[in-house]
Structure formats: C-alpha cells, structure tokens
Residue, then its C-alpha position, 0 to 999 in steps of 0.5 A: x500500500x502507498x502512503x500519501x505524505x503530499x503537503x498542500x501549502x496555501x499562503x496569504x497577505x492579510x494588510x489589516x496585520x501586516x502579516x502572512x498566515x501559511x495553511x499546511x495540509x490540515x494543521x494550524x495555520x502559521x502566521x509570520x509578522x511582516x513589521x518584524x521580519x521587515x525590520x531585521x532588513x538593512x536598507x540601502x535607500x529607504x524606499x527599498x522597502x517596497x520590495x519586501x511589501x511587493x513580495x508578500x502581496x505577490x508571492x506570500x509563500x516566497x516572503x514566508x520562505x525567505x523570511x525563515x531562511x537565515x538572511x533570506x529577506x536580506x539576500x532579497x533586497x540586495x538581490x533587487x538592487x543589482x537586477x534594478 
C-alpha cells in the first residue's frame, strides 16, 4: 500500500496585520509578522522597502520562505538592487 505524505501549502497577505498566515495540509495555520521580519532588513535607500511589501502581496509563500531562511529577506533586497 502507498502512503500519501503530499503537503498542500496555501499562503496569504492579510494588510489589516501586516502579516502572512501559511495553511499546511490540515494543521494550524502559521502566521509570520511582516513589521518584524521587515525590520531585521538593512536598507540601502529607504524606499527599498517596497520590495519586501511587493513580495508578500505577490508571492506570500516566497516572503514566508525567505523570511525563515537565515538572511533570506536580506539576500532579497540586495538581490533587487543589482537586477534594478
């Protein structure tokens, strides 16, 4: 008999927290704050921020990913920085 350990993520931007709530399979859904994780970032130019907001309304399953990723948001911005 084969087993199924399929893991279904579904991610959302919810802008009334600022924050991510990631839903796996059937458990609890975990949440990450933006405002903090933001913060944890250095910024070149103050408006740079854009990007972190851009990639949590966009592609929330991407900001979450990075966001628990040592350096992810970091390597993000400054990746962006050099594509723009």
């Amino acid at each position: 008999m084969k087993q199924n350990n399929s893991c279904y993520l579904f991610g959302m931007y919810e802008p009334d927290t600022d924050s991510i709530v990631v839903y796996a399979n059937d458990s609890d859904p975990f949440i990450i704050n933006c405002q903090k994780c933001n913060s944890s970032v250095i910024l070149n130019n103050p408006d740079d921020i854009v990007y972190l907001y851009r990639l949590a309304q966009d592609a929330p399953l991407l900001y979450a990913k990075l966001a628990l990723k040592e350096n992810g948001l970091q390597d993000y911005v400054d990746a962006m920085n050099i594509i723009n």
